[in-house]
C-alpha positions as CSV (number, residue, x, y, z in Angstrom):
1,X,93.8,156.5,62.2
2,X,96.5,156.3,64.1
3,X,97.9,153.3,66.1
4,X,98.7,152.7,69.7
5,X,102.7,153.8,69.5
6,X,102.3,156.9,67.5
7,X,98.9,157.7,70.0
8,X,101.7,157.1,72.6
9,X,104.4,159.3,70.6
10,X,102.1,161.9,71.2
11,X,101.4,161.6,74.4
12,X,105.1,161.8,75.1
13,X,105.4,164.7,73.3
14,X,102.8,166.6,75.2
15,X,104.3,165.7,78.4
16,X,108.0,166.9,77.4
17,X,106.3,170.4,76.4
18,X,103.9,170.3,79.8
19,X,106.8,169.7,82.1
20,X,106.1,170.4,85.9
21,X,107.2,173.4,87.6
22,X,111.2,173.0,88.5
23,X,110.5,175.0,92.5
24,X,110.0,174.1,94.9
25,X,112.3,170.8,93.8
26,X,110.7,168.5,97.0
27,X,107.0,169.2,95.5
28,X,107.7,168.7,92.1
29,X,110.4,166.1,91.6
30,X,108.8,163.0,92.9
31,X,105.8,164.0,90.2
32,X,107.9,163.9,87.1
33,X,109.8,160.7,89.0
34,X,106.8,158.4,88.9
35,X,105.9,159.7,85.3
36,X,109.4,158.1,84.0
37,X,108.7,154.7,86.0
38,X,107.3,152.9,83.2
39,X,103.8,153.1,83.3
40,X,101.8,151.7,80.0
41,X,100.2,155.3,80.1
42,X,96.6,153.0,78.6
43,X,94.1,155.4,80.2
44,X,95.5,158.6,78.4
45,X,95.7,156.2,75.1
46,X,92.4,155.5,75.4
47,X,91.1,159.0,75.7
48,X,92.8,160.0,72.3
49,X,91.7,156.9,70.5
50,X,88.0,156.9,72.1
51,X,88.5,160.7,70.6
52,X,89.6,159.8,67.4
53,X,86.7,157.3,66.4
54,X,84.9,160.5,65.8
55,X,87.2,163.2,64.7
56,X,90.8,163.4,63.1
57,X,92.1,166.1,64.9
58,X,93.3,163.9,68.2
59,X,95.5,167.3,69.1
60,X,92.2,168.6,70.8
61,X,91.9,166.1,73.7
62,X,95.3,166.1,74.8
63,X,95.4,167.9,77.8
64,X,92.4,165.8,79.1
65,X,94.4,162.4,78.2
66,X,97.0,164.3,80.6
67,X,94.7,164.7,83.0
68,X,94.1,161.3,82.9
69,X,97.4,159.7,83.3
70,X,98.1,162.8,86.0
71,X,95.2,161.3,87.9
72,X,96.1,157.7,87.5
73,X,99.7,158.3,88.9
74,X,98.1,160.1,91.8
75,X,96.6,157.0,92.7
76,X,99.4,154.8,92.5
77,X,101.7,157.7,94.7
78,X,99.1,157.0,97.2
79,X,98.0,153.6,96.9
80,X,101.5,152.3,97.6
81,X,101.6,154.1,100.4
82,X,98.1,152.3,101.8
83,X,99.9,149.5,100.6
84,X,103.5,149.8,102.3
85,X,104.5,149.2,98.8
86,X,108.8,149.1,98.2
87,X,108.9,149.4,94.6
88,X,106.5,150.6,91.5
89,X,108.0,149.4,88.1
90,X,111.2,147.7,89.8
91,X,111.9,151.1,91.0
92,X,111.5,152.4,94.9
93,X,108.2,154.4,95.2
94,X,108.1,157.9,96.1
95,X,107.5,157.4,99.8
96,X,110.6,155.3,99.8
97,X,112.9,157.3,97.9
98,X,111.9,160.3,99.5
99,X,109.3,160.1,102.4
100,X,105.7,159.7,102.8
101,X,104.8,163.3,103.0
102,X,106.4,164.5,100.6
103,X,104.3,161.2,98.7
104,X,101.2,162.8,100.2
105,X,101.5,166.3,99.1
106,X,103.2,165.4,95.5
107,X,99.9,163.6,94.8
108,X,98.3,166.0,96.2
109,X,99.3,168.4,93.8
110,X,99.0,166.3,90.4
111,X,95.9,165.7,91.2
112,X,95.6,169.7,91.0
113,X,97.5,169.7,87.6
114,X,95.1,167.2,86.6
115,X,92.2,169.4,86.7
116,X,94.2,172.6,85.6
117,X,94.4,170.3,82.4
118,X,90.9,169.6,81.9
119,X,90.0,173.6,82.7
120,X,92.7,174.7,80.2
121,X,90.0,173.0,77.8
122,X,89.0,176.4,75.3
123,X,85.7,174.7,74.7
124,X,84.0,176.0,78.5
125,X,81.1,173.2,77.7
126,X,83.4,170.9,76.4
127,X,85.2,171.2,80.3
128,X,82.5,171.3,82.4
129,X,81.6,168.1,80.6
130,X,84.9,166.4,81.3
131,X,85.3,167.3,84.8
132,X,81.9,165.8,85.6
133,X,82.6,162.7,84.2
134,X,86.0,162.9,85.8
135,X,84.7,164.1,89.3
136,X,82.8,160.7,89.3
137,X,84.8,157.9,87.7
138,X,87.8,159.4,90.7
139,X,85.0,159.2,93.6
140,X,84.4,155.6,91.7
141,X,88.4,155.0,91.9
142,X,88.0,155.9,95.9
143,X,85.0,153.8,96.4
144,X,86.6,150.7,95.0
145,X,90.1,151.3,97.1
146,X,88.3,151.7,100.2
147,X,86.7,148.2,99.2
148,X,89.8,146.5,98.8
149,X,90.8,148.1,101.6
150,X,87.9,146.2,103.7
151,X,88.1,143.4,101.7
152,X,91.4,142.5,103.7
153,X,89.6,142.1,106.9
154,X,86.8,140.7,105.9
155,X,86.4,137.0,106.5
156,X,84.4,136.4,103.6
157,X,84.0,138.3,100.0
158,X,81.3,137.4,97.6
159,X,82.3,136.9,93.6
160,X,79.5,139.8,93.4
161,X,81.3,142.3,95.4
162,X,84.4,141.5,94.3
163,X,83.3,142.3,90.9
164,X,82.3,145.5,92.4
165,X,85.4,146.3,93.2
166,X,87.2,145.9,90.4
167,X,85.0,147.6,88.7
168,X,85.3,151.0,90.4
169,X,89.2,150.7,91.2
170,X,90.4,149.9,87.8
171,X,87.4,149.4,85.1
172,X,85.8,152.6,85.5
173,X,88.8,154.8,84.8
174,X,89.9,152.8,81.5
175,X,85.6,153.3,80.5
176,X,85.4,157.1,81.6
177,X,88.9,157.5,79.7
178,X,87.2,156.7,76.3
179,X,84.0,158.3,77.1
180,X,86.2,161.9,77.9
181,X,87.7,161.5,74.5
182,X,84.1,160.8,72.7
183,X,83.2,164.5,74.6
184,X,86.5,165.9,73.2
185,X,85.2,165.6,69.9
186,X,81.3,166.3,70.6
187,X,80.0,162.4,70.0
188,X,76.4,162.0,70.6
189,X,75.5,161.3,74.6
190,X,74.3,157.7,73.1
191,X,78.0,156.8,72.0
192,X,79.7,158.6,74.5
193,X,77.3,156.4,76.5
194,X,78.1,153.0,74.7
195,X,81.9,154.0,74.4
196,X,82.2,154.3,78.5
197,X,80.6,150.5,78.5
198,X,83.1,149.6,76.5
199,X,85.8,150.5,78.5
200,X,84.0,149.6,81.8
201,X,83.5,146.1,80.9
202,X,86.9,145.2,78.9
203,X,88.3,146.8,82.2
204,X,86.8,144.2,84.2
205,X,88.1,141.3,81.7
206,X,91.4,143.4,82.0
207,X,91.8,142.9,85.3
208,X,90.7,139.5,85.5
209,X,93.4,138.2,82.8
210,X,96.0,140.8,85.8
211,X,94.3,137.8,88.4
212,X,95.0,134.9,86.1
213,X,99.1,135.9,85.2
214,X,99.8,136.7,88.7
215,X,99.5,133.0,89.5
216,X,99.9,131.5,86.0
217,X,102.0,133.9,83.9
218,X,105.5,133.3,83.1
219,X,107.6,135.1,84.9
220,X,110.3,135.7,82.4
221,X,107.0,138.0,80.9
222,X,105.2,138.6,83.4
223,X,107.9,141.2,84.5
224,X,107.5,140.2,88.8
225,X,107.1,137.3,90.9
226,X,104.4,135.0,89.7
227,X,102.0,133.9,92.7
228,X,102.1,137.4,94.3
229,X,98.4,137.3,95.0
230,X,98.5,134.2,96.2
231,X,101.6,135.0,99.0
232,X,99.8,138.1,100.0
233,X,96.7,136.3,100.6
234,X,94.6,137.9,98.3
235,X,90.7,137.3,97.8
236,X,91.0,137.7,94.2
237,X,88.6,136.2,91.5
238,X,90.6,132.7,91.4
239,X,90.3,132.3,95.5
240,X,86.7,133.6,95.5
241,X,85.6,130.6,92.5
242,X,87.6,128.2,94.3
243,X,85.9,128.8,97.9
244,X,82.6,128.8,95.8
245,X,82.9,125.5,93.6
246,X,85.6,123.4,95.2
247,X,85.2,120.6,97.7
248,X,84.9,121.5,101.2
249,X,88.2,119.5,101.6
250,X,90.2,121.5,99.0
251,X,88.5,124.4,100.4
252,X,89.7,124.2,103.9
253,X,93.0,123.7,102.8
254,X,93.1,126.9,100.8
255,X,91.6,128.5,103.4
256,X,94.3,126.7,105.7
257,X,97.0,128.6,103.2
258,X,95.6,131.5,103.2
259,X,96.5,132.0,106.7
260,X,100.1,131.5,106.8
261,X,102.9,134.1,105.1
262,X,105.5,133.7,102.8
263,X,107.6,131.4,105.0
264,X,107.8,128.9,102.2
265,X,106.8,130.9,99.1
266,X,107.7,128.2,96.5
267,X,105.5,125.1,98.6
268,X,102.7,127.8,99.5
269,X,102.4,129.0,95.8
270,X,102.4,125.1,94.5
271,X,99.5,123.9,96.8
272,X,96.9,126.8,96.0
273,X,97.8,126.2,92.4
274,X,97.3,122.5,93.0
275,X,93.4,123.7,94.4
276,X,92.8,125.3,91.6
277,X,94.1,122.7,88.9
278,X,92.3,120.1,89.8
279,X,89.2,122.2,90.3
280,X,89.1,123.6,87.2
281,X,89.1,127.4,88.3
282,X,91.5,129.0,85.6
283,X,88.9,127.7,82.7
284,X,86.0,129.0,84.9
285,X,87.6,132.3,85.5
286,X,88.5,132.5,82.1
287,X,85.2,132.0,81.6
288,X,83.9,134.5,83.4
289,X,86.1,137.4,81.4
290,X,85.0,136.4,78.5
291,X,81.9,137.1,79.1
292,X,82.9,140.7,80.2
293,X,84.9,140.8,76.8
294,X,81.8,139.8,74.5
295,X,79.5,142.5,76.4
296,X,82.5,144.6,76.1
297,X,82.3,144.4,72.6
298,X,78.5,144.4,72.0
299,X,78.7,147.5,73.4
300,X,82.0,149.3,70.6
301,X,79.7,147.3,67.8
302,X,76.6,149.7,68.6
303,X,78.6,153.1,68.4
304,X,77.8,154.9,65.2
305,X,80.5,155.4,63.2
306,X,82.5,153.7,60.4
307,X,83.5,150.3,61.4
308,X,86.9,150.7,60.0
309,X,87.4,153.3,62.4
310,X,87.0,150.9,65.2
311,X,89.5,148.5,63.5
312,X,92.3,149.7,65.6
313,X,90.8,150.3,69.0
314,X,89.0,146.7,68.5
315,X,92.4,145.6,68.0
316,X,94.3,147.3,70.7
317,X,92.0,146.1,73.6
318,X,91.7,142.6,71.8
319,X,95.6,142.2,72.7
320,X,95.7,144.1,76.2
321,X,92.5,141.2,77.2
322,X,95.4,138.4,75.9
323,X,98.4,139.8,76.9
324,X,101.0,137.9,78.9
325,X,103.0,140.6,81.1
């Protein structure tokens, strides 16, 4: 079984032999650009390991763990542009370093790549299998970015919803990931099934520990500006508890915060910490992921296979729920 760096070594390698197309240079250069940004490249990770809890011979799902990651970086290409983004990675996004249509059509086109990928499957069942589940985890992606969209005009968000919404932006993705590499290597529609859940709930504890270090990580690991969320005003699972639990005195004066800017980042980012110490939310959002994490988990203990075959995907997702950048 192999381990998360040499599943990564092999994604890189598949990538330097699947280069894009070098004309026309505007199309295709900002595509291979994003791909050297940085990224963690998780989801196409997760496709070869979900693969190889089943079968040894991981070579088999790699063009639909580059799918994956081609997908993925589509959505980031155009999510900074919903987002008037500057920088990906420390580095200026495509619509900055070149412009946003170029941005536009560059995803455009991976996104195309991505399903050349899963068609260049041999297995024709095997492919139709894989773009279904991938046709609906990327309508899932665009569900949840449309609610986060909405979110940001909305006067109030339930815990419930915003749940939701994590769910379909970024849990789904890292869930249906695993389940395409179970279909890879022809697991039974009942582990497929319990591999997805898996993914889907560890991707909601994933994102939850991503709201927890943006306002309590340490910077010098965090690798950006600790209290983001909290300058951009953003609903996120630590505002929502607080609003829910708090005193109507400490909530007013969140709310209060939550309607300047980043006038005075270092005072604004000290006072909604302040709410939340002395109400206790970072234990009751921590709270709240593990419980995702333990259903998570439930859910990789009920797939039928050896359980030392699990040891290393148990392990990988184990450290990405307590990781500190």
């Amino acid at each position: 079984m192999r381990n998360l760096s040499q599943v990564l070594d092999l994604i890189a390698s598949f990538s330097n032999k699947n280069p894009f197309p070098a004309s026309p240079p505007a199309l295709y250069e900002p595509c291979a650009y994003i791909l050297t940004l940085g990224g963690k490249r998780l989801r196409p990770a997760l496709v070869l390991m979900g693969h190889e809890l089943f079968e040894d011979n991981v070579e088999i799902a790699l063009s639909a763990a580059w799918a994956v990651e081609l997908f993925h970086n589509f959505s980031l290409m155009h999510d900074d542009i919903m987002d008037a983004a500057p920088l990906r990675r420390g580095q200026p996004t495509v619509h900055h370093k070149w412009n946003t249509t170029t941005a536009i059509l560059s995803g455009d086109v991976m996104l195309i790549f991505a399903y050349r990928f899963l068609a260049s499957m041999e297995d024709a069942d095997t492919a139709l299998r894989l773009i279904r589940i991938f046709n609906r985890v990327a309508t899932e992606v665009c569900e949840g970015q449309q609610m986060d969209v909405d979110f940001e005009t909305q006067p109030k968000v339930s815990i419930p919803k915003y749940l939701q919404m994590i769910e379909l932006k970024t849990a789904v993705l890292l869930g249906g990931a695993l389940e395409m590499g179970a279909v890879c290597a022809k697991a039974s529609e009942t582990d497929a099934r319990h591999l997805y859940e898996f993914g889907r709930l560890a991707g909601v504890a994933f994102q939850i520990q991503d709201d927890l270090l943006d306002t309590y990580g340490d910077p010098a690991k965090f690798g950006k500006q600790v209290g983001g969320d909290i300058l951009q005003n953003k609903k996120t699972l630590l505002v929502l508890k607080a609003l829910e639990t708090a005193p109507t005195a400490d909530c007013n004066e969140l709310l209060d915060w939550m309607k300047t800017g980043a006038e005075n980042p270092d005072e604004k980012v000290a006072a909604v910490r302040a709410i939340f110490d002395r109400n206790a939310i970072p234990e009751l959002v921590s709270r709240e992921k593990r419980r995702f994490q333990q259903e998570a988990f439930q859910h990789l203990e009920a797939i039928q296979v050896p359980e030392d075959r699990k040891a290393i995907l148990r392990k990988t997702v184990a450290d990405l729920l307590e990781r500190e950048q």
